[in-house]
C-alpha positions as a Python dict, from the first residue, in 0.01 Angstrom:
ca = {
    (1, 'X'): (0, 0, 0),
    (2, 'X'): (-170, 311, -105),
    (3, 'X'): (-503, 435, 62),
    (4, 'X'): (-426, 777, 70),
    (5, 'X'): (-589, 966, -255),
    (6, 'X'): (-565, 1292, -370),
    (7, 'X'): (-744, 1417, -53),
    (8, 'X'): (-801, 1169, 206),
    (9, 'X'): (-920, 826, 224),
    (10, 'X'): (-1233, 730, 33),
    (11, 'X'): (-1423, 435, 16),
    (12, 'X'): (-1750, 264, -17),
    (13, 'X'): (-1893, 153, 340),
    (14, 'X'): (-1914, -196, 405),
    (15, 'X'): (-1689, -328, 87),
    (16, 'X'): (-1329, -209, 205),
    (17, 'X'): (-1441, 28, 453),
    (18, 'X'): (-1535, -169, 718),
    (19, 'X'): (-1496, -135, 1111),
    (20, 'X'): (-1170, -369, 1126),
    (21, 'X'): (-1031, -137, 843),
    (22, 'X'): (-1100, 158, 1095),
    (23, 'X'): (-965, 4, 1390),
    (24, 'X'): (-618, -85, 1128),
    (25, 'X'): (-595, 220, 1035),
    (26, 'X'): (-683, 427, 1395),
    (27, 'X'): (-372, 165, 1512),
    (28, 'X'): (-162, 263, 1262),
    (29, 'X'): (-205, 660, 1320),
    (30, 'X'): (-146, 589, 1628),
    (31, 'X'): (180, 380, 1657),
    (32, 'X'): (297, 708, 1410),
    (33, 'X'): (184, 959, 1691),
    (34, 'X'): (428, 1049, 2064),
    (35, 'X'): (180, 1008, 2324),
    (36, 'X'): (150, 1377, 2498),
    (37, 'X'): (-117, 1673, 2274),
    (38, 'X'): (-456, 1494, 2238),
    (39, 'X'): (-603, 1404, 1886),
    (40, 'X'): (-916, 1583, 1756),
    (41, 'X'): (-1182, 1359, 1635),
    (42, 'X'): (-1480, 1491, 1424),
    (43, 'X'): (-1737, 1324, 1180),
    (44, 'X'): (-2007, 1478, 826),
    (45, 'X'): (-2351, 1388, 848),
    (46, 'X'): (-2322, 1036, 659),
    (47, 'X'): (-2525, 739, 827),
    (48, 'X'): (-2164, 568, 865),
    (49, 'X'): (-1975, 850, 1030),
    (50, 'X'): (-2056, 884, 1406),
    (51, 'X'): (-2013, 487, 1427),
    (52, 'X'): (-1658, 506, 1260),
    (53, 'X'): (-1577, 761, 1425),
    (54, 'X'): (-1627, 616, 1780),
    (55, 'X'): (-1441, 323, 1674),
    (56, 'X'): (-1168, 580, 1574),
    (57, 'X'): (-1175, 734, 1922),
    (58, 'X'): (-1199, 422, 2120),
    (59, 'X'): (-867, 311, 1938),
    (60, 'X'): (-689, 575, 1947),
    (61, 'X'): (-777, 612, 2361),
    (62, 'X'): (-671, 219, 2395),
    (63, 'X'): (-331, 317, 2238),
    (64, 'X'): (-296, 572, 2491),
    (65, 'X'): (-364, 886, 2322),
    (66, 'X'): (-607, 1162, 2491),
    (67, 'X'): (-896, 1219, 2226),
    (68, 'X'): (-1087, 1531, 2188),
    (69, 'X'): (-1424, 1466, 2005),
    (70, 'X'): (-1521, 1790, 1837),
    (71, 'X'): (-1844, 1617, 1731),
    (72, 'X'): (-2066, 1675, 1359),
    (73, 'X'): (-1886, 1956, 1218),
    (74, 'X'): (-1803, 2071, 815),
    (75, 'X'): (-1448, 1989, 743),
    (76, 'X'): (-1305, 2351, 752),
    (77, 'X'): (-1489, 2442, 1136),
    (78, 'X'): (-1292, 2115, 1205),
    (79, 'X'): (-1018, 2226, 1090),
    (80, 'X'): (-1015, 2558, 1269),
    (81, 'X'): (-1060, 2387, 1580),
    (82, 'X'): (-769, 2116, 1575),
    (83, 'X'): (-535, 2437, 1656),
    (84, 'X'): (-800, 2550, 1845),
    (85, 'X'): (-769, 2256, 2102),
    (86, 'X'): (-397, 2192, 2066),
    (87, 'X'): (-411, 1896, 1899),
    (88, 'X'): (-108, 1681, 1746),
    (89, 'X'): (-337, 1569, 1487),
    (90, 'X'): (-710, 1596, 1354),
    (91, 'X'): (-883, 1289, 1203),
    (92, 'X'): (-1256, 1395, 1021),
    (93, 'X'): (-1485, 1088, 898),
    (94, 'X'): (-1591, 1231, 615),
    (95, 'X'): (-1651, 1156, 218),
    (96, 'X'): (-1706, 1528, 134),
    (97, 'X'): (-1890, 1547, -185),
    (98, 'X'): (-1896, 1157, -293),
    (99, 'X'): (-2224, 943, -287),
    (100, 'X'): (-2378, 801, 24),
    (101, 'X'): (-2262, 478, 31),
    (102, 'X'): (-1881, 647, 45),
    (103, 'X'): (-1715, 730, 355),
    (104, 'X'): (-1368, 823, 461),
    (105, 'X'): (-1049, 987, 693),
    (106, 'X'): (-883, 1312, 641),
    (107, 'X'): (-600, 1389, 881),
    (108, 'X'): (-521, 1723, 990),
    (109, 'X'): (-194, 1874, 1055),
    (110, 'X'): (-140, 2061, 1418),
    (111, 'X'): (-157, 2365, 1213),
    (112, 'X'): (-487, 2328, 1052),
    (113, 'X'): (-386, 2202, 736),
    (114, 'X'): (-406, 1843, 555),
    (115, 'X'): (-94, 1622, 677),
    (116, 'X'): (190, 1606, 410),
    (117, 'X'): (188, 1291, 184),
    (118, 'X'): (523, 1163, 430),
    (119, 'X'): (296, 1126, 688),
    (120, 'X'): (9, 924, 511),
    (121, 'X'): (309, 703, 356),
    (122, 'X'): (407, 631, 765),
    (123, 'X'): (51, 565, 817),
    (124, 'X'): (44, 360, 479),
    (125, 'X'): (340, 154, 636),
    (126, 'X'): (184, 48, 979),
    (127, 'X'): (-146, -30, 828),
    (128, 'X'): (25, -311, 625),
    (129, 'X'): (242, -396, 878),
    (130, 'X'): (-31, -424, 1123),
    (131, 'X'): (153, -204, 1363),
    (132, 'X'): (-44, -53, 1690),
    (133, 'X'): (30, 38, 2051),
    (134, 'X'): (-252, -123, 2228),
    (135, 'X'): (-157, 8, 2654),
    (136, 'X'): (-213, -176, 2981),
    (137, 'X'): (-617, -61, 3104),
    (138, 'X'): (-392, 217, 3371),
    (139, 'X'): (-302, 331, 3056),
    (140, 'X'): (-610, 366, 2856),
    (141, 'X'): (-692, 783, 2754),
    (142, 'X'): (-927, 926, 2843),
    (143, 'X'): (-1220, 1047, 2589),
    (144, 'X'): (-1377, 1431, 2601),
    (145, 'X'): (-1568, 1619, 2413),
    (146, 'X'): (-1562, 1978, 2296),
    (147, 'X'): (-1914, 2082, 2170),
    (148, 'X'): (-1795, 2475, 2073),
    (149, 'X'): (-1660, 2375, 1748),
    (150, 'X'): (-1906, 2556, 1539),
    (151, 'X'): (-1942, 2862, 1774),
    (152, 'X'): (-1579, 2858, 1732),
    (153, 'X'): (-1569, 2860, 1393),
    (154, 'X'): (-1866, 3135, 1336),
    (155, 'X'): (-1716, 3397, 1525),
    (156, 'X'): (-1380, 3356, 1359),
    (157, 'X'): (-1535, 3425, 1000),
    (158, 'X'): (-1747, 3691, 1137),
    (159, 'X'): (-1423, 3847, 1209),
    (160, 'X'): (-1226, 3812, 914),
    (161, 'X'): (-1551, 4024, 708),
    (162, 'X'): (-1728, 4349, 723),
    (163, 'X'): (-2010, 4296, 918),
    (164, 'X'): (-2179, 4578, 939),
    (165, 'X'): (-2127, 4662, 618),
    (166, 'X'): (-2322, 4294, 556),
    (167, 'X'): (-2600, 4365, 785),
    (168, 'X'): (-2628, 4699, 608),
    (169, 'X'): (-2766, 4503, 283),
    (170, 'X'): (-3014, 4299, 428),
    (171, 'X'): (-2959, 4030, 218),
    (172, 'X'): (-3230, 3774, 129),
    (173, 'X'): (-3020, 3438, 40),
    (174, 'X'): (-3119, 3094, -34),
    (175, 'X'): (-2905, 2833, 134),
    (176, 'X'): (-2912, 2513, 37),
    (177, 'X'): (-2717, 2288, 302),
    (178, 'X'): (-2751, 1951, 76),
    (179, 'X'): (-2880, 1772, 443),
    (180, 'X'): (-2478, 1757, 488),
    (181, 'X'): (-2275, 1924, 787),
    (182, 'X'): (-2332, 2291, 705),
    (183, 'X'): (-2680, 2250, 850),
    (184, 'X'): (-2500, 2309, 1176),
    (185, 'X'): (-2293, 2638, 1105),
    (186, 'X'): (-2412, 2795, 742),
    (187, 'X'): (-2775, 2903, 832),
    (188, 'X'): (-2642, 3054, 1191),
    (189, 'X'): (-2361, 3232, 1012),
    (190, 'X'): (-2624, 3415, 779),
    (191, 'X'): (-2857, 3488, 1016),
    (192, 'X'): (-2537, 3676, 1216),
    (193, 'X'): (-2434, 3852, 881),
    (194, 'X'): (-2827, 4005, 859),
    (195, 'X'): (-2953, 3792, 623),
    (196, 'X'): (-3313, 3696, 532),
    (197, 'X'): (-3273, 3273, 525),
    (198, 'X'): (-3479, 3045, 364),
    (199, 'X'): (-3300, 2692, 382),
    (200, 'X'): (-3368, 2399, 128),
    (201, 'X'): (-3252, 2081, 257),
    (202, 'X'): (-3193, 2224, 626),
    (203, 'X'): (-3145, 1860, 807),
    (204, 'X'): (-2879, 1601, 826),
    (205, 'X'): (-2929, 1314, 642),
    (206, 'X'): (-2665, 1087, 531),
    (207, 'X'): (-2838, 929, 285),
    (208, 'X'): (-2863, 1303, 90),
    (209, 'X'): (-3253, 1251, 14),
    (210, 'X'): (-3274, 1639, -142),
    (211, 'X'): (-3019, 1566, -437),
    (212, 'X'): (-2732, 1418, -442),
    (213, 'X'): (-2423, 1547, -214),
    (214, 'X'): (-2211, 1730, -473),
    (215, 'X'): (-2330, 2085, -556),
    (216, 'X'): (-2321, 2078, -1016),
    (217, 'X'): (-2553, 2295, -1189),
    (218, 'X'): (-2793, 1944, -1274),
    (219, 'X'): (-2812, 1898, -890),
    (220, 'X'): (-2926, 2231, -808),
    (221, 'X'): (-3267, 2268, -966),
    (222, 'X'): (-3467, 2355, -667),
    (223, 'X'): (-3207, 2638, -539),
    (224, 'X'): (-3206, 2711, -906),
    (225, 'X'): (-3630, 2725, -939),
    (226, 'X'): (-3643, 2929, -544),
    (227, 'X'): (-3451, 3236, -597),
    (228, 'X'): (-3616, 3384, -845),
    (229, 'X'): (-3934, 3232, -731),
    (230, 'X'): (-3911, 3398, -361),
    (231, 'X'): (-3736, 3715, -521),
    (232, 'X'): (-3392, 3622, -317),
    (233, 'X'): (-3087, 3840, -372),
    (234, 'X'): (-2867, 3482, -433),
    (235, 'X'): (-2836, 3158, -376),
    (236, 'X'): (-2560, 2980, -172),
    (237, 'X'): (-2513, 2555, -199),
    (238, 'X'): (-2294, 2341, -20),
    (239, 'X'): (-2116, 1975, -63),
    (240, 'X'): (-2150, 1717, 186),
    (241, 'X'): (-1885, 1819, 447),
    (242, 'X'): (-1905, 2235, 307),
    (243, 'X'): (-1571, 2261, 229),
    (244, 'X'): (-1725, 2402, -120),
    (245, 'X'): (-1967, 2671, -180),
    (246, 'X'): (-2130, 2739, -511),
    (247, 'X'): (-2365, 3054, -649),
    (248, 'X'): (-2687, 3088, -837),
    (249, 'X'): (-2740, 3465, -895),
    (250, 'X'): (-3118, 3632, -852),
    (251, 'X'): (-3234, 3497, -1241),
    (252, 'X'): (-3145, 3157, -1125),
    (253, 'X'): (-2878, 3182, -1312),
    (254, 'X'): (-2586, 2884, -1173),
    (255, 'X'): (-2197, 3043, -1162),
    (256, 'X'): (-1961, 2819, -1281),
    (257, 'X'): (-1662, 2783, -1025),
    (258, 'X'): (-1408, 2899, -1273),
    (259, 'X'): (-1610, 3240, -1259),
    (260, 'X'): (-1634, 3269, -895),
    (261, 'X'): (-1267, 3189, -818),
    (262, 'X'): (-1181, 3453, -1085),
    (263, 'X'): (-1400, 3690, -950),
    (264, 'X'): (-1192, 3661, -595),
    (265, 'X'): (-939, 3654, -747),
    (266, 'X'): (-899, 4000, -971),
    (267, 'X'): (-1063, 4181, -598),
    (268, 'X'): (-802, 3997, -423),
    (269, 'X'): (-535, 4110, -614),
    (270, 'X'): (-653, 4458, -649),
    (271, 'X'): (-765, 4501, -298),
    (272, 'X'): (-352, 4411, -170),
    (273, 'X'): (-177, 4588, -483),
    (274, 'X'): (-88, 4257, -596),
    (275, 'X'): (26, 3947, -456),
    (276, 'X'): (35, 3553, -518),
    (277, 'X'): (-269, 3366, -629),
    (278, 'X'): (-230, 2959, -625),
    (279, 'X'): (-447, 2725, -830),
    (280, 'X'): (-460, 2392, -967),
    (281, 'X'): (-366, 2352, -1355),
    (282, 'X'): (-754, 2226, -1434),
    (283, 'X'): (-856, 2622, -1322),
    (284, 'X'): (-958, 2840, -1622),
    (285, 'X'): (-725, 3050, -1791),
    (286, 'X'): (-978, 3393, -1702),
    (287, 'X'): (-763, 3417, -1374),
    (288, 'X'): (-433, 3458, -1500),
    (289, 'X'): (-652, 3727, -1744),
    (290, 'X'): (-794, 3920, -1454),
    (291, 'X'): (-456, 3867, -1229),
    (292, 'X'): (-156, 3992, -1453),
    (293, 'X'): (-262, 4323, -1560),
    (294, 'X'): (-318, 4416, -1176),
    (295, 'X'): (26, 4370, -1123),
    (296, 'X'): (-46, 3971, -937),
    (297, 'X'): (96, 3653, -995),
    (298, 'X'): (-43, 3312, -1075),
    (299, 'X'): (136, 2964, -925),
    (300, 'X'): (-11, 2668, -1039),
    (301, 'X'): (-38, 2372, -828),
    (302, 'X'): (-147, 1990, -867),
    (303, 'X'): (-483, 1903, -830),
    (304, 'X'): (-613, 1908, -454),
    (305, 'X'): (-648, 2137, -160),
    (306, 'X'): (-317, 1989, -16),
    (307, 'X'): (-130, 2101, -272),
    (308, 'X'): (-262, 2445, -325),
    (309, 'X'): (-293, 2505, 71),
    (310, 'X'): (97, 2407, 157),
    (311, 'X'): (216, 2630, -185),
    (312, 'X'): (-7, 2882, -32),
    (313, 'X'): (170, 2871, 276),
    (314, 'X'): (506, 2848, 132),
    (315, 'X'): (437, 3168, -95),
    (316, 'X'): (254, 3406, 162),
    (317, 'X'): (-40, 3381, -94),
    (318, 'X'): (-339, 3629, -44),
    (319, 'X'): (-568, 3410, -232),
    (320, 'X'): (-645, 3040, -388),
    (321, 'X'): (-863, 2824, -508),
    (322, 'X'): (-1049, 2531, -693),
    (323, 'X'): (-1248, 2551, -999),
    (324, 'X'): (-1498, 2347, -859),
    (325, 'X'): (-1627, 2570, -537),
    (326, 'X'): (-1318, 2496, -301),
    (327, 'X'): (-1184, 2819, -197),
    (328, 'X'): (-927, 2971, 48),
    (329, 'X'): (-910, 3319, 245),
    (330, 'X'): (-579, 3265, 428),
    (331, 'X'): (-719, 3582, 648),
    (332, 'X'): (-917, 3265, 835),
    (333, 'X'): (-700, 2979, 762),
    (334, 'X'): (-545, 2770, 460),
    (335, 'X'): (-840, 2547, 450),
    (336, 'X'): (-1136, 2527, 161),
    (337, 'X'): (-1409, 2686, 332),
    (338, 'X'): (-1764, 2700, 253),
    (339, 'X'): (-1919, 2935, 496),
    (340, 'X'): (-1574, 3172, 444),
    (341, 'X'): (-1695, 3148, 74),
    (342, 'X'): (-2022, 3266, 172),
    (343, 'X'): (-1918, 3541, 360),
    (344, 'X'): (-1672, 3648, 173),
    (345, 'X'): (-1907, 3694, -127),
    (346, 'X'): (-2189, 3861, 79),
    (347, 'X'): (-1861, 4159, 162),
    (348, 'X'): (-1825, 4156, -192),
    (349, 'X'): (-2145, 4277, -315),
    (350, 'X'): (-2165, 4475, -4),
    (351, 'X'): (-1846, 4683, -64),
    (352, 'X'): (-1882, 4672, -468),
    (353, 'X'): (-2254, 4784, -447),
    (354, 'X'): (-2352, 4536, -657),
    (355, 'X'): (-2614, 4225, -751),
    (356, 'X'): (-2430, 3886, -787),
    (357, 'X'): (-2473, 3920, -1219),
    (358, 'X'): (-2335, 4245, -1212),
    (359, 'X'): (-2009, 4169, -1025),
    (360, 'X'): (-1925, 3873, -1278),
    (361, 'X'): (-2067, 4048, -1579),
    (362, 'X'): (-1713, 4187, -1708),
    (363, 'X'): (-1527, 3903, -1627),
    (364, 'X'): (-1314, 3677, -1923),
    (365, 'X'): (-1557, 3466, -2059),
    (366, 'X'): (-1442, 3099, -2142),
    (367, 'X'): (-1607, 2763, -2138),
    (368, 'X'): (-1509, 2486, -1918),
    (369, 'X'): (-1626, 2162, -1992),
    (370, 'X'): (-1564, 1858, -1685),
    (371, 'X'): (-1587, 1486, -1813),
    (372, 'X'): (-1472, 1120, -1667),
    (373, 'X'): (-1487, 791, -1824),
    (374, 'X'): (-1439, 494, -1560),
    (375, 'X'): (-1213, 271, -1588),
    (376, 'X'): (-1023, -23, -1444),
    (377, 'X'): (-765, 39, -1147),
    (378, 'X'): (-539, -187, -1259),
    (379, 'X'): (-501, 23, -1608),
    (380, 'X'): (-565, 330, -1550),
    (381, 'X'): (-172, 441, -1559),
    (382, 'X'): (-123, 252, -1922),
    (383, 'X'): (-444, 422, -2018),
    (384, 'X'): (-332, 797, -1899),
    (385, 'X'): (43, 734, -2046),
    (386, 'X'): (-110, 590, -2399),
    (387, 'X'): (-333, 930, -2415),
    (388, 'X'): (-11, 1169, -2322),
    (389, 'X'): (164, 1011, -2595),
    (390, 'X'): (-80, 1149, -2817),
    (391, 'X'): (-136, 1452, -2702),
    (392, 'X'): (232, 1553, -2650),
    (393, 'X'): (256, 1420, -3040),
    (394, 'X'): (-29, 1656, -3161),
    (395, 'X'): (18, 2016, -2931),
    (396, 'X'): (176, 2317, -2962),
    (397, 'X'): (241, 2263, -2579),
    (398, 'X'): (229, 2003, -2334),
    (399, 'X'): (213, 2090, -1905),
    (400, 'X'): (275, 1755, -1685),
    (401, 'X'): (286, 1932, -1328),
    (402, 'X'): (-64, 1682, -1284),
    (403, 'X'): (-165, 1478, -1538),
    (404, 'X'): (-109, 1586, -1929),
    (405, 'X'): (-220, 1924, -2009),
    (406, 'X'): (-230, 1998, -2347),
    (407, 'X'): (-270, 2329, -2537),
    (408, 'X'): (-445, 2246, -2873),
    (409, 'X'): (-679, 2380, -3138),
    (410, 'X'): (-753, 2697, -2953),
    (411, 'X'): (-782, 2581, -2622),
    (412, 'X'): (-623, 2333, -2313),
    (413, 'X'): (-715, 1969, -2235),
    (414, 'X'): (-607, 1814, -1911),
    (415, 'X'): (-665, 1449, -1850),
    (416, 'X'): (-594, 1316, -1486),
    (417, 'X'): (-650, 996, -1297),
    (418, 'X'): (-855, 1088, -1012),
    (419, 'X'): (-743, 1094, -663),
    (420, 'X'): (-1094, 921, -476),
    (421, 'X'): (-1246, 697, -761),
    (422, 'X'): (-1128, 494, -1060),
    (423, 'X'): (-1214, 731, -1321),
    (424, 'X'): (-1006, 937, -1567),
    (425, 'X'): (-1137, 1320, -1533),
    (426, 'X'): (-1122, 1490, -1892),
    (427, 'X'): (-1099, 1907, -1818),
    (428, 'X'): (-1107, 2153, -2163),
    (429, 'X'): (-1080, 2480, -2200),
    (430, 'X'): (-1160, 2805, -2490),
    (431, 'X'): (-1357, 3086, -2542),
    (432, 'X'): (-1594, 2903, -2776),
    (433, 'X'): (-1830, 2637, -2683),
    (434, 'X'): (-1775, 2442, -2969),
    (435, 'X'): (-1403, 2429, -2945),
    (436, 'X'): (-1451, 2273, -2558),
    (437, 'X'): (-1689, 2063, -2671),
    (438, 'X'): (-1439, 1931, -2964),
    (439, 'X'): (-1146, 1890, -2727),
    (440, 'X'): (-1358, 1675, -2476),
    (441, 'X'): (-1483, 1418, -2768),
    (442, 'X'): (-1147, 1424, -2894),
    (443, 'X'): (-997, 1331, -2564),
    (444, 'X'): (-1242, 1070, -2446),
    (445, 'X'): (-1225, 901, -2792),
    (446, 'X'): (-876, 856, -2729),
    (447, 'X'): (-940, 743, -2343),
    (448, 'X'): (-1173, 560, -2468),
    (449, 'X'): (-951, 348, -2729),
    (450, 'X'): (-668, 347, -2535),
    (451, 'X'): (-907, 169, -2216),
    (452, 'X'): (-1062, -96, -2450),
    (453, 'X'): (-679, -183, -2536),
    (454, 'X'): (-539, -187, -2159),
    (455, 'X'): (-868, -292, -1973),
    (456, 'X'): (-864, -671, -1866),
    (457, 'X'): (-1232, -654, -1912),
    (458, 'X'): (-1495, -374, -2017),
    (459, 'X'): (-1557, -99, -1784),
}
């Protein structure tokens, strides 16, 4: 039994996610866990999550296991606070970025981190054996909560950043929260860095009514339209839980995350003299551009915080990161962090002395194109094998750390099962549009083909 994807547990509310599934699966993480160090329980803003997450609780405390509720928080102030508490283990209801009928469980390692895949396999194992610990009632935990979580949090990113040197800039940012979980810590944090806020989208709503939870370029057309329009400095957008934080310069202008994560990457690197950067194999090729000649190295990684955070940790890393807006400041902790994002960039500008354009202006310019086709569960390995075939037959050079990544034709391809949804994500990669845009036709002609021959019925 696999329910553990690439990062967590995701799935669509009242179909397989139901509240017997929760109770199953709060058992199961339970019979895994020594009864002693409580567990940290924390929910997103989703109409599901307080309700599963009480079930969660109630579970786990009639197993015998102390609870600490750490209440609506974004999944990296979570994070921070399961070490913060002492907890064994951190469970956050959460579907991140996914649409509102989606919910789901990340675990969190004692040291702030997402559990390793051995755990999740143990927790795999009870769930299907229907394994819990259910105590006598003079056994029963007791439940507490712990509502300085986000306080928590803000101080501990307000210490990892210059910021006076913030405050000195007097910012004027647009912060779009998405009505997800950084409504309760984003806003705050810029208002302590001395920043003029204007918030789109300030209140939690599960059911995302602004635009829909994940932060793309398409879904950002108001943030896009009210910087320039209110003569803002930048603008700042979250993802559902804010693990992710994206940038629209003072034009309106939308960075791609492949530009962003370069651009931390090269002051990274220069700032230390050097050091490790770790990234997935879908991130752009510009950061190995910027990285090298300032004496850095680049480790790639599969796809998905877990991987990158625990090679972080293994390699003393100084920087890493996601081309999609997930990025890590280990000066904090080895999490994807939003609001750490957001800080982080305001110190930027604020050391460099510069507007958001001009600090990604010289920077390697490629284009990154993102696809998916859907496609049936049950064929979705046939499908990715059939493709690799191909592409290993028609490259110069074929990667297979995640996926198939194939250099081709002037630029990379990388085609991937996803880790949340039953889709095939298509990445491609080189310095002219028209060459990305070839590679991605190419490659979901081929998916495409190859689908239509495995598929049991059209998807």
């Amino acid at each position: 039994m696999r329910l553990f994807g690439t990062n967590g547990i995701r799935e669509v509310v009242g179909d397989r996610l139901t509240p017997a599934f929760a109770v199953d699966l709060a058992g199961a993480i339970a019979r895994t866990l020594p009864v002693g160090p409580p567990v940290a329980v924390g929910w997103d803003g989703r109409t599901s999550s307080p309700g599963l997450a009480r079930i969660v609780s109630g579970t786990l405390a009639l197993n015998g296991h102390d609870v600490v509720e750490l209440g609506l928080l974004p999944t990296p102030a979570f994070q921070y606070s399961v070490a913060a508490v002492g907890a064994q283990l951190g469970i956050i209801v959460t579907a991140s970025h996914n649409p509102p009928e989606f919910n789901g469980f990340k675990l969190i390692a004692a040291d702030g981190l997402e559990v390793l895949r051995t755990v999740e396999e143990g927790i795999e194992a009870n769930v299907e054996k229907g394994l819990s610990s259910p105590v006598p009632f003079d056994r029963v935990a007791p439940i507490r909560q712990d509502p300085a979580g986000a306080n928590r949090y803000l101080r501990a990113i307000c210490s990892a950043v210059d910021v006076e040197r913030i405050r000195s800039r007097k910012f004027f940012v647009v912060l779009d929260c998405g009505n997800g979980a950084s409504v309760v810590t984003s806003p705050e944090l810029l208002r302590r860095l001395g920043c003029r806020v204007v918030s789109l989208n300030g209140q939690v709503d599960g059911t995302f009514p602004g635009h829909p939870s994940e932060p793309t370029e398409e879904n950002l057309s108001g943030l896009r339209a009210a910087v320039p329009a209110m003569g803002a400095d930048l603008g700042i957008a979250h993802d559902g839980d804010a693990d992710r934080a994206v940038f629209v310069d003072a034009t309106g202008a939308f960075l791609p995350g492949e530009r962003v994560l370069t651009l931390f990457a090269r002051q990274r690197v220069r700032l230390n003299r050097g050091g490790v950067v770790v990234t997935p194999v879908s991130s752009s090729q510009s950061v190995e551009d910027v990285v090298k000649p300032l004496g850095g190295e680049v480790v790639y990684t599969r796809i998905g915080s877990p991987s990158v955070t625990r090679e972080m940790q293994r390699r003393k890393a100084i920087f890493g990161g996601e081309e999609n807006g997930g990025l890590i400041f280990p000066e904090l902790q080895l999490a994807r962090d939003g609001a750490m994002s957001a800080a982080a960039m305001l110190d930027l500008l604020a050391r460099e002395e510069l507007p958001l354009a001009g600090a990604v202006r010289d920077l390697p310019s490629y284009v990154l194109r993102k696809e998916k086709i859907t496609c049936p569960a049950d064929a979705l390995e046939s499908v990715i094998s059939e493709v690799g075939k191909e592409l290993v037959a028609s490259s110069e050079r074929v990667v297979t750390l995640d996926g198939v990544k194939a250099y081709r034709n002037g630029g990379w391809v990388l085609v991937r099962r996803s880790g949340t949804e039953p889709i095939i994500r298509v990445f491609a990669e080189a310095k002219q549009p028209d060459v990305a845009d070839r590679l991605v036709k190419e490659t979901l002609q081929m998916l495409t083909t190859a689908r239509d021959r495995f598929a049991k019925s059209p998807a």
